[in-house]
NUBA-778755 format. One line per 10 residues: for each residue x negated, z, y negated of N, C-alpha, C. Coordinates in Angstrom, 3 decimals. Example, Ala and Ser with C-alpha at 12.3 -4.5 7.8 and 13.67 -1.06 7.14 Angstrom:
BEGIN
-13.190:7.800:5.690:-12.300:7.800:4.500:-13.200:7.800:3.300  -12.850:7.080:2.250:-13.670:7.140:1.060:-12.900:7.870:-0.030;
//
This chain:
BEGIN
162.322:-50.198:-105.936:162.797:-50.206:-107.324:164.330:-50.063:-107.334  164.790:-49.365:-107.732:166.372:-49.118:-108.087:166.619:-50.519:-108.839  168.381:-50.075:-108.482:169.208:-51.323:-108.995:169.602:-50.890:-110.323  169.251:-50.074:-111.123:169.359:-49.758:-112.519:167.725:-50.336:-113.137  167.009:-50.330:-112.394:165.666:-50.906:-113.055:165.502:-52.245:-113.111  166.231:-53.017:-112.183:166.364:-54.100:-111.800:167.408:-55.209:-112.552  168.219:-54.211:-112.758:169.840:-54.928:-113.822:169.250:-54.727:-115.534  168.170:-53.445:-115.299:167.620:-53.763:-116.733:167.039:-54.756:-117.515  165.862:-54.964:-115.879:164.882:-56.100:-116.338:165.872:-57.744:-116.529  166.482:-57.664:-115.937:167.531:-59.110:-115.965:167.908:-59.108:-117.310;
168.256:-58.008:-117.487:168.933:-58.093:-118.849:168.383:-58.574:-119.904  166.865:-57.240:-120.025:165.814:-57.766:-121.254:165.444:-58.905:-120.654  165.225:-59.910:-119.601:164.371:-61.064:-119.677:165.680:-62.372:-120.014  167.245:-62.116:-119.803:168.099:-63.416:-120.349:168.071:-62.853:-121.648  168.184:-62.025:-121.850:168.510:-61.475:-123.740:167.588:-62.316:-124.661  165.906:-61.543:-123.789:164.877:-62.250:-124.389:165.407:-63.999:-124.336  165.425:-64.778:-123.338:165.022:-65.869:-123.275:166.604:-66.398:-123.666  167.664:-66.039:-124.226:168.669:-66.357:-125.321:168.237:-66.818:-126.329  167.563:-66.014:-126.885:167.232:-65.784:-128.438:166.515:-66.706:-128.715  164.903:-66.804:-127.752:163.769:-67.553:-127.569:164.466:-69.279:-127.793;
165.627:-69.416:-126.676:165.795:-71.157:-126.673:167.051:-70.899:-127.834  167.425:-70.221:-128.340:168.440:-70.385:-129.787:167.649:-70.746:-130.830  166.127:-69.907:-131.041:165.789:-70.213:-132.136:164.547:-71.260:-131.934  163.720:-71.500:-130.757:162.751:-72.524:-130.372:163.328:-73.605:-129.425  164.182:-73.425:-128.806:164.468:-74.692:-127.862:164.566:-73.932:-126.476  165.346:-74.613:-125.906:164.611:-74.661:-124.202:162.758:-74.688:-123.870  163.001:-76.320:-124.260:161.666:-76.774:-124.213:160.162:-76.259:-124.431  160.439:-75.687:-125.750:159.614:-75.534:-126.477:159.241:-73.915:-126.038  159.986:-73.284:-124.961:159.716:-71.771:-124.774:159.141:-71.983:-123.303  158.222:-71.129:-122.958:157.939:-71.179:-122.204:158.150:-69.515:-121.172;
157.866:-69.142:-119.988:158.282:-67.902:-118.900:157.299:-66.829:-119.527  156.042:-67.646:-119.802:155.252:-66.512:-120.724:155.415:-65.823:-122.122  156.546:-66.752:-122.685:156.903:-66.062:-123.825:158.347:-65.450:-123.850  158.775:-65.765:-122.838:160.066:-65.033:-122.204:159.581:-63.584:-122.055  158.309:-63.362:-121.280:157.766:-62.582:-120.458:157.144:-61.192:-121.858  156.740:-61.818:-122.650:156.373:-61.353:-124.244:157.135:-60.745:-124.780  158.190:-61.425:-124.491:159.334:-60.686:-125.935:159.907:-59.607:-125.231  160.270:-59.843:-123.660:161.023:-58.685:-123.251:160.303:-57.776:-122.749  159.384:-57.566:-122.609:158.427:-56.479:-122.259:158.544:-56.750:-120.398  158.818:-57.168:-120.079:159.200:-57.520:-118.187:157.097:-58.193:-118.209;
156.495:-57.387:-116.989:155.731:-58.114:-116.349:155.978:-59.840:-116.040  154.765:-60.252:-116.344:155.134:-61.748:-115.763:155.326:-62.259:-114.553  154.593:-61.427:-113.594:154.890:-60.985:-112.023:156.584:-60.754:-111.651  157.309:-59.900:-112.698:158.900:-60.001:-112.639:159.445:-60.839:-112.718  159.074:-61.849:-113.885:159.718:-62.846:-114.375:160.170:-64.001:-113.566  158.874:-64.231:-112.453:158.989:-65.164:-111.193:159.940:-64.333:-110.034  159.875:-63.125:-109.929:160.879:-62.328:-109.141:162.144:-62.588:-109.139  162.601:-62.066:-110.270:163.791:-62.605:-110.787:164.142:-63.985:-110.973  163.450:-64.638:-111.722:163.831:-66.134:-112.084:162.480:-67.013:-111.111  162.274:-67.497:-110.231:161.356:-68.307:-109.720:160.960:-69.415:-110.511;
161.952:-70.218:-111.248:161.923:-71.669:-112.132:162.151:-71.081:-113.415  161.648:-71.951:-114.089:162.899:-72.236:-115.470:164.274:-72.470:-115.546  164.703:-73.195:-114.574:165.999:-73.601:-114.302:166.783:-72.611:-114.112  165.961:-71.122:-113.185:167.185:-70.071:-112.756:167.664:-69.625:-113.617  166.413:-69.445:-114.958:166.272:-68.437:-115.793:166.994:-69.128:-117.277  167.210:-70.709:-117.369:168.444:-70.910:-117.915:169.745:-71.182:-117.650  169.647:-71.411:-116.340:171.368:-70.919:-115.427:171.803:-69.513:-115.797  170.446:-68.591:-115.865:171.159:-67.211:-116.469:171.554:-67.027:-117.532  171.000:-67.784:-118.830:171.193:-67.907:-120.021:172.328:-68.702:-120.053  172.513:-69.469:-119.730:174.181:-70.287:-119.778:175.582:-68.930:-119.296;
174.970:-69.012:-118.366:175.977:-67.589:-117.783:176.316:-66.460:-118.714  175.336:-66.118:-119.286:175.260:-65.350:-120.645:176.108:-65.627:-121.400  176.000:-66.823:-122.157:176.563:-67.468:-123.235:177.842:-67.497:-122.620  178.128:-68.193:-121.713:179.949:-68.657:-121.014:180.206:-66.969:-120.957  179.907:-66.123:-120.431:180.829:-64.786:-120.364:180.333:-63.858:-122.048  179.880:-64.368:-122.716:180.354:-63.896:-124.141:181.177:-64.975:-125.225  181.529:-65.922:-124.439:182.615:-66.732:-125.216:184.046:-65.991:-124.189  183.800:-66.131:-123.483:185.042:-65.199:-122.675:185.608:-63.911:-123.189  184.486:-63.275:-123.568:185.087:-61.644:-124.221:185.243:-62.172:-125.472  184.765:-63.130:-126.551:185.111:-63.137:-127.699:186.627:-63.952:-127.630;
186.908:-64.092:-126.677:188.668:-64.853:-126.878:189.145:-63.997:-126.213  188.755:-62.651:-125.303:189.841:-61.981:-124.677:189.959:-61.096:-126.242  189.021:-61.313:-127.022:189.253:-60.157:-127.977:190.333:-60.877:-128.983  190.336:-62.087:-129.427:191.039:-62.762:-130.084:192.725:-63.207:-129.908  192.714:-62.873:-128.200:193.714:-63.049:-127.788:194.876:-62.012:-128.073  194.091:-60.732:-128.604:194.990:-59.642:-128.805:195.520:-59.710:-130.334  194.966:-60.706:-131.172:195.616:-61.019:-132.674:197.181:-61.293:-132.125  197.941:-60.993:-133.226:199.264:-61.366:-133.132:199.489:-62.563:-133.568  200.409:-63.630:-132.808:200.377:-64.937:-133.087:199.299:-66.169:-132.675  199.494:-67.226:-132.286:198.499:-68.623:-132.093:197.788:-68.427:-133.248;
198.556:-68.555:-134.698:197.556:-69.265:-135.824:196.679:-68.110:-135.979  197.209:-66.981:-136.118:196.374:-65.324:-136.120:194.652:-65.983:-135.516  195.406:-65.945:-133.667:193.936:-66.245:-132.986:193.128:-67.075:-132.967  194.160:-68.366:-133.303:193.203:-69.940:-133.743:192.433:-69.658:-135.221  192.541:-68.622:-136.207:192.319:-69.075:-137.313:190.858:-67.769:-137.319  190.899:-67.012:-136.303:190.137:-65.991:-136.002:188.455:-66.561:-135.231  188.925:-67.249:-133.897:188.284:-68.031:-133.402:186.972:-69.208:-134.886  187.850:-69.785:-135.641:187.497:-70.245:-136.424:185.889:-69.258:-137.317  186.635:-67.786:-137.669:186.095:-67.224:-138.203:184.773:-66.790:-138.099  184.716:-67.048:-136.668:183.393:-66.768:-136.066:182.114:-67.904:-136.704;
182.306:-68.771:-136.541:181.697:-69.727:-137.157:181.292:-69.920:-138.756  182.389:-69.241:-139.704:182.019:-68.741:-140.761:180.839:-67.561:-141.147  181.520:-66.277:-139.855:180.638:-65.468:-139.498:179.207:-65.791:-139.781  179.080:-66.579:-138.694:177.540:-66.976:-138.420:176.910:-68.310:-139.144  177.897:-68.695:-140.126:177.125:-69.794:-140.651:176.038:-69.829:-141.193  174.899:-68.730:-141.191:173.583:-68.544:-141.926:172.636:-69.167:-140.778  173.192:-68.568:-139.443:172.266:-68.440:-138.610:172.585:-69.586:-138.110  173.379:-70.386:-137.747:173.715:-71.204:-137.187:173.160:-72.700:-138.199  173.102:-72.642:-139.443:172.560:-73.426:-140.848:170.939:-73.283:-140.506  170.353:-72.107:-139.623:168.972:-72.505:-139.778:169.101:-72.566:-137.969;
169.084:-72.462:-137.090:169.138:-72.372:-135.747:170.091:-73.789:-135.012  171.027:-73.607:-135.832:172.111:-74.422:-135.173:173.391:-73.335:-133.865  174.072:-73.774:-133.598:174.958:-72.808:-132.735:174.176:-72.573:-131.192  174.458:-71.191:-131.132:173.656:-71.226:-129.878:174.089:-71.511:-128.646  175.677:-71.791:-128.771:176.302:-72.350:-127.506:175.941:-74.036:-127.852  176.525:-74.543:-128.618:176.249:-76.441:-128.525:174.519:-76.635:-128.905  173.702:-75.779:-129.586:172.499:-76.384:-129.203:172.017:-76.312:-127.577  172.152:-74.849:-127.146:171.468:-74.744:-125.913:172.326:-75.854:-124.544  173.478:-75.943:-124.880:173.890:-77.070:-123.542:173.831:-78.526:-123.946  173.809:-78.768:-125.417:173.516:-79.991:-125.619:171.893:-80.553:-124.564;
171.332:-79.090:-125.148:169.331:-79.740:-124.545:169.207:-79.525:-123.208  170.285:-78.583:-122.355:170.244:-78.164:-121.477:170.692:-79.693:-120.661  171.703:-80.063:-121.426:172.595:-81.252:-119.937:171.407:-82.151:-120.169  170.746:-82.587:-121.635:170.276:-83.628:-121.396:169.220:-83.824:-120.886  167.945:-82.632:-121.041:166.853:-82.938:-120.645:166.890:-82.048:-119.538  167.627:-81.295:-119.262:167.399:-80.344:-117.773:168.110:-80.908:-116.856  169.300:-81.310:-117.164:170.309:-81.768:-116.107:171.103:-80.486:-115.421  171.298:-79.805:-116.337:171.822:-78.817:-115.681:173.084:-78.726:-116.025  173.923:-78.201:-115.197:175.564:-77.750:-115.457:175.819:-77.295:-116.593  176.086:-77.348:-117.650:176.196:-76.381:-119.261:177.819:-76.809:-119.805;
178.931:-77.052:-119.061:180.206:-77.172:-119.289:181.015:-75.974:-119.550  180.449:-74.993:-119.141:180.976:-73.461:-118.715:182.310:-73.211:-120.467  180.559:-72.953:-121.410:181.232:-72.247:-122.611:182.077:-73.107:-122.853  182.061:-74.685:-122.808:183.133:-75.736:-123.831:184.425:-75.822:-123.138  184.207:-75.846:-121.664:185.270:-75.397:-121.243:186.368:-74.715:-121.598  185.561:-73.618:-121.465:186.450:-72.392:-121.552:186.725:-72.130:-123.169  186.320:-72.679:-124.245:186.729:-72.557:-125.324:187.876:-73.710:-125.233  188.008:-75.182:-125.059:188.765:-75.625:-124.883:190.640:-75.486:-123.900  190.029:-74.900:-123.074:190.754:-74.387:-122.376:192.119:-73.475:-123.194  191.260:-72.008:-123.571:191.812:-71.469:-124.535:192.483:-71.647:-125.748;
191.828:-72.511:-126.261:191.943:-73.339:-127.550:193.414:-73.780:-126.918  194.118:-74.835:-126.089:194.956:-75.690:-125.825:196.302:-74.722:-125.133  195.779:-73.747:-125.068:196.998:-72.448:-124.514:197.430:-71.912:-125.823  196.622:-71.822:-127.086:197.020:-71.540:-128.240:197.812:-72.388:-128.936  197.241:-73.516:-129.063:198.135:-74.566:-129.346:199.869:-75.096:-128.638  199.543:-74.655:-127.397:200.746:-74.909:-126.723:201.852:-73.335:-127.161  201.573:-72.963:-126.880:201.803:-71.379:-127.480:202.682:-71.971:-129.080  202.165:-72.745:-130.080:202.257:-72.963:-131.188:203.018:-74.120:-131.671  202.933:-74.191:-130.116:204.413:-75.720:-130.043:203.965:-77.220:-130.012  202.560:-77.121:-129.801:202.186:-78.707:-130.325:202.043:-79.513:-129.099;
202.742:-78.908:-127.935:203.370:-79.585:-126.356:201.757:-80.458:-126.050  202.404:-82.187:-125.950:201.412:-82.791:-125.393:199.963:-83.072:-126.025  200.312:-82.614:-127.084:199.117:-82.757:-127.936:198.219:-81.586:-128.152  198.458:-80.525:-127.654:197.730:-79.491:-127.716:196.250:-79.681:-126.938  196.088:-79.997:-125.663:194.455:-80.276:-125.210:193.989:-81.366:-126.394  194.662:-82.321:-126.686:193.707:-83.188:-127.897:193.340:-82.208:-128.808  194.456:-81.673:-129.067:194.169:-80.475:-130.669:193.143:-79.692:-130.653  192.709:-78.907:-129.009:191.871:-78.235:-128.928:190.749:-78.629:-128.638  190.504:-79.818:-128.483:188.939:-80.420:-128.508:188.570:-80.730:-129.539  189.410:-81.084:-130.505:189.407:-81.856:-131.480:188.933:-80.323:-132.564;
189.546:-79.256:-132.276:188.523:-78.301:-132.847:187.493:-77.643:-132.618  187.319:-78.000:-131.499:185.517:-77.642:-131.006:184.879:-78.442:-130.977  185.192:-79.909:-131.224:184.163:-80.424:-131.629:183.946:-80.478:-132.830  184.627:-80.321:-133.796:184.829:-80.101:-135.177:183.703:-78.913:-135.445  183.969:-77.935:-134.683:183.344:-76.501:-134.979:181.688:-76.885:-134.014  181.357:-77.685:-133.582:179.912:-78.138:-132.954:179.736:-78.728:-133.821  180.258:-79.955:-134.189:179.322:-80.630:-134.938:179.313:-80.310:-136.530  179.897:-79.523:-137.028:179.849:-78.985:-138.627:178.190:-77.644:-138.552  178.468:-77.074:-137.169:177.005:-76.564:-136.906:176.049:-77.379:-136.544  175.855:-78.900:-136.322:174.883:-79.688:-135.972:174.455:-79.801:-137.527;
175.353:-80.401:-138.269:175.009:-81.273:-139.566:174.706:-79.866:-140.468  174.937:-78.621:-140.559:174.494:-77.794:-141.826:173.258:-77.425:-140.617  172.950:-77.047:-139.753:171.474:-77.150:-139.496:170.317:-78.510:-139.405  170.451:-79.554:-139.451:169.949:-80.734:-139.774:170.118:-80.729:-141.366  170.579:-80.215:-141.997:170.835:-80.087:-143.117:170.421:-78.944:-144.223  170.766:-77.936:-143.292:169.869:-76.757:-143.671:171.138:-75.976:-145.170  172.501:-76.391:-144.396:173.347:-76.199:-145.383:174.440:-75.446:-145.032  174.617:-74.083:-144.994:175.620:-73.251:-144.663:177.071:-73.477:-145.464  176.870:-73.998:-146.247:178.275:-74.008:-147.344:178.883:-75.425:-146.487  178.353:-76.193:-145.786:178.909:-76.990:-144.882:179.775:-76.357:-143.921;
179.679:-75.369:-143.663:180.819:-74.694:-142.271:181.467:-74.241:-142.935  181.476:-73.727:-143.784:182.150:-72.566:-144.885:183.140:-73.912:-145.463  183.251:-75.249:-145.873:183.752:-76.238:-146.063:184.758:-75.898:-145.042  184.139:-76.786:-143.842:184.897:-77.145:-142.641:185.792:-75.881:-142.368  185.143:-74.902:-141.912:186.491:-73.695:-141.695:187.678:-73.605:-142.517  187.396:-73.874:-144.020:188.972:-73.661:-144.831:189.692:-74.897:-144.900  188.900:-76.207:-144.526:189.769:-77.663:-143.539:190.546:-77.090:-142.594  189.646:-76.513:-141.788:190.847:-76.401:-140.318:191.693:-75.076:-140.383  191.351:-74.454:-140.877:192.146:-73.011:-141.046:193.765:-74.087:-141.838  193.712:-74.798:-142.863:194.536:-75.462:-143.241:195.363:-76.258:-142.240;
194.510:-76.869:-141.454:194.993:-78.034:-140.918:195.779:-77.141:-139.536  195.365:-76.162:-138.980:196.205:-75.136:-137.968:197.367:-74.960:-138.437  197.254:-74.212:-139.933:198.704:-74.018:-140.726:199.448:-74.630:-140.719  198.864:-76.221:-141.040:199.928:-77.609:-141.400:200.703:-77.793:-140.028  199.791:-77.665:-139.221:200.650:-77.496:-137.594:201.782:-76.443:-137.069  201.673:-75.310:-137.584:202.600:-74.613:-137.483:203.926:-75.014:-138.807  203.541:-75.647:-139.530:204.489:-75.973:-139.942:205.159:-77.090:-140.017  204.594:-78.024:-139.027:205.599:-79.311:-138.597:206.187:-78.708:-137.427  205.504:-77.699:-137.019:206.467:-76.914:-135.519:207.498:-76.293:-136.121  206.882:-75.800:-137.327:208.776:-74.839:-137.693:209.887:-75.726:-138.083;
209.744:-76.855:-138.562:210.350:-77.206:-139.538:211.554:-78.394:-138.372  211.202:-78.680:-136.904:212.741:-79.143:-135.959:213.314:-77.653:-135.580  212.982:-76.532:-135.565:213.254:-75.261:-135.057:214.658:-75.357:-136.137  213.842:-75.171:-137.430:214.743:-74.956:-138.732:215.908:-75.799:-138.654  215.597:-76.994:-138.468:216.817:-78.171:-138.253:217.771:-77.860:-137.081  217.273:-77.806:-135.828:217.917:-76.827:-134.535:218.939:-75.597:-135.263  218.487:-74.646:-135.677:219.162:-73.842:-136.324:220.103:-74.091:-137.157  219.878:-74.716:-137.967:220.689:-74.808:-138.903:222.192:-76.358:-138.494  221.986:-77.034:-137.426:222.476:-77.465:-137.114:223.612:-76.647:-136.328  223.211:-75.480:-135.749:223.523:-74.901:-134.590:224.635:-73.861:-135.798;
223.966:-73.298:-136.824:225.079:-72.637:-137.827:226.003:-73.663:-138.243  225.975:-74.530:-138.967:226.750:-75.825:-138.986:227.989:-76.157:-138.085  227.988:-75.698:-137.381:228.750:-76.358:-135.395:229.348:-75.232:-135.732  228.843:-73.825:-135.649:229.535:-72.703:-135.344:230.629:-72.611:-136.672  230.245:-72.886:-137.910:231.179:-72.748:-138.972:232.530:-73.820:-139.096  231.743:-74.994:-138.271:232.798:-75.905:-137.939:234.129:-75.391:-137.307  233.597:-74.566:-135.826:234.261:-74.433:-135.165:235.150:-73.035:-135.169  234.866:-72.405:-136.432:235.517:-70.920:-137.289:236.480:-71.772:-138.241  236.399:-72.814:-138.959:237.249:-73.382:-139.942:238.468:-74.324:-138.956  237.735:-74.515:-138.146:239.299:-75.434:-137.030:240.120:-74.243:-136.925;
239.159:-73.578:-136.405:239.639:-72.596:-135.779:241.243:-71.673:-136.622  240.775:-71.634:-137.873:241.198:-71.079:-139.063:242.399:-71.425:-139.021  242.671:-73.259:-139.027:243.341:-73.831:-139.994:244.470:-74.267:-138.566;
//
């Protein structure tokens, strides 16, 4: 079998079994209905994935390298608040699906760490991560890793409660909170810059009027 037939079937069977534990669970899906949706023999399915476990290690992997391209893409906005307020947007984006599903990154590693025991740090990581380079970027020094957890968990759990809830206008809330509350941050950052400056014109006019006289 070629390695183009082979990178296919991987593909349709994590794609399939994405979707499957986004909208049913981990749990609740089983290799045979993995095996269903993507058209892959069930004979493949053990090929490729032997356990369940491989075959949501692949699905995590999934998820962590499409939170990766969605911040290399964000990273090219001009400005922190640009990309922090972009990042945000995503979540607006998807607040329909996420209001009946829940998010498919914090549902699937929430069920993943707890009842699988499996590694699922990847995506929060790396959103945090990012998150706290923006912030630092934006001036908010030691407080920037707090800042940036403090909005992903914000942005998890506003998708926990409008899907337990069954209420999209709940994220749609929360996003124009924090889209605000980013702003308010850039503007306690401008506002010693402004003082710096204007102190610094101050000195110089001082030292033109000695100068003068």
């Amino acid at each position: 079998m070629s390695d183009v037939v082979e990178n296919s079937r991987r593909e349709k069977l994590v794609e399939a079994a994405a979707t499957l534990f986004h909208r049913r669970g981990v749990e609740a899906t089983t290799l045979k209905d993995v095996a269903h949706a993507s058209g892959v023999p069930m004979g493949s399915v053990f090929y490729y994935y032997p356990t369940k476990d491989d075959l949501t290690a692949a699905v995590i992997a999934r998820r962590a390298a499409h939170v990766v391209d969605m911040l290399e893409r964000h990273s090219r906005r001009a400005g922190p608040v640009g990309r922090l307020h972009a990042l945000v947007d995503v979540w607006m984006s998807d607040r329909y699906v996420d209001a009946q599903f829940g998010c498919p990154i914090g549902s699937l590693c929430f069920e993943v760490a707890r009842v699988r025991r499996l590694d699922a740090t990847a995506p929060f990581q790396t959103l945090i991560d990012w998150a706290e380079s923006q912030f630092r970027a934006l001036g908010a020094g030691a407080k920037s890793r707090a800042h940036a957890a403090h909005l992903v968990a914000a942005l998890q759990g506003i998708s926990l409660m409008a899907s337990v809830m069954s209420a999209p206008d709940l994220i749609a809330g929360e996003v124009a909170y924090l889209k605000n509350w980013i702003r308010g941050l850039r503007i306690l950052d401008e506002h010693p810059r402004r003082q710096a400056a204007r102190r610094t014109a101050e000195r110089a006019a001082s030292t033109h009027r000695s100068r003068s006289t």
